[in-house]
N, C-alpha and C positions, 0 to 999 in steps of 0.2 A: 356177723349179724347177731344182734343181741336176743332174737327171738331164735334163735338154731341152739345161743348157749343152754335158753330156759328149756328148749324141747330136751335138751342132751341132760338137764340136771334133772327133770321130771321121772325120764327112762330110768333114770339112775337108781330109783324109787321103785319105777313096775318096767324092769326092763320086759315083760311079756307083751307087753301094751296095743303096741301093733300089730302083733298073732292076733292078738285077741279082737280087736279091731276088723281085721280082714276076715276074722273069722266069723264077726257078728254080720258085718256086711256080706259076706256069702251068703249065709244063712237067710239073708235077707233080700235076696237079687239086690242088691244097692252097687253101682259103681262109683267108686268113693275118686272125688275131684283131686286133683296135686294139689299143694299147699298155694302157690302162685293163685292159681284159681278160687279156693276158700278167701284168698286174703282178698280178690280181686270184688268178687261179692257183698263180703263183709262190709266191705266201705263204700259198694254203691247203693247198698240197704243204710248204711250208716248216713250216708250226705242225702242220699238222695230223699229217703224217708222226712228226715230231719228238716228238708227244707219245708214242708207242707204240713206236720207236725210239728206246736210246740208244746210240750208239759206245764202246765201252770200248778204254784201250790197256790191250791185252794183258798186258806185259811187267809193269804194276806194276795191273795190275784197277782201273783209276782209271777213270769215264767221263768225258766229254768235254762241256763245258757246251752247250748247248743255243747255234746261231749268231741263231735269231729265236727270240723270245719272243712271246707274245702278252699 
């Protein structure tokens, strides 16, 4: 899966990332979602937002296409 390669070259960079992470969300009573579950969100805020919201630029009244489709 081409989003595992990017988290895996990211770490590569701050392999502490995740300590650090779990350690801000302790700090913070936060119980942090699996990834399944973020990505699951992400895109029903992405479609579902999107349908009732459109961006228009101003200057010429054009809206702006839609960045997820469903």
């Amino acid at each position: 899966m081409e989003s595992r390669g990017l988290a895996a070259d990211y770490l590569e960079d701050m392999p502490d990332l995740v300590t650090r992470r779990d350690r801000a969300a302790a700090a913070l009573g936060l119980d942090l979602p699996d990834q399944a579950e973020v990505l699951a969100r992400l895109r029903e805020v992405a479609v579902g937002v999107g349908e009732s919201f459109v961006l228009a630029f101003p200057p010429e009244d054009h809206a702006y296409a839609p960045l997820v489709k469903d």
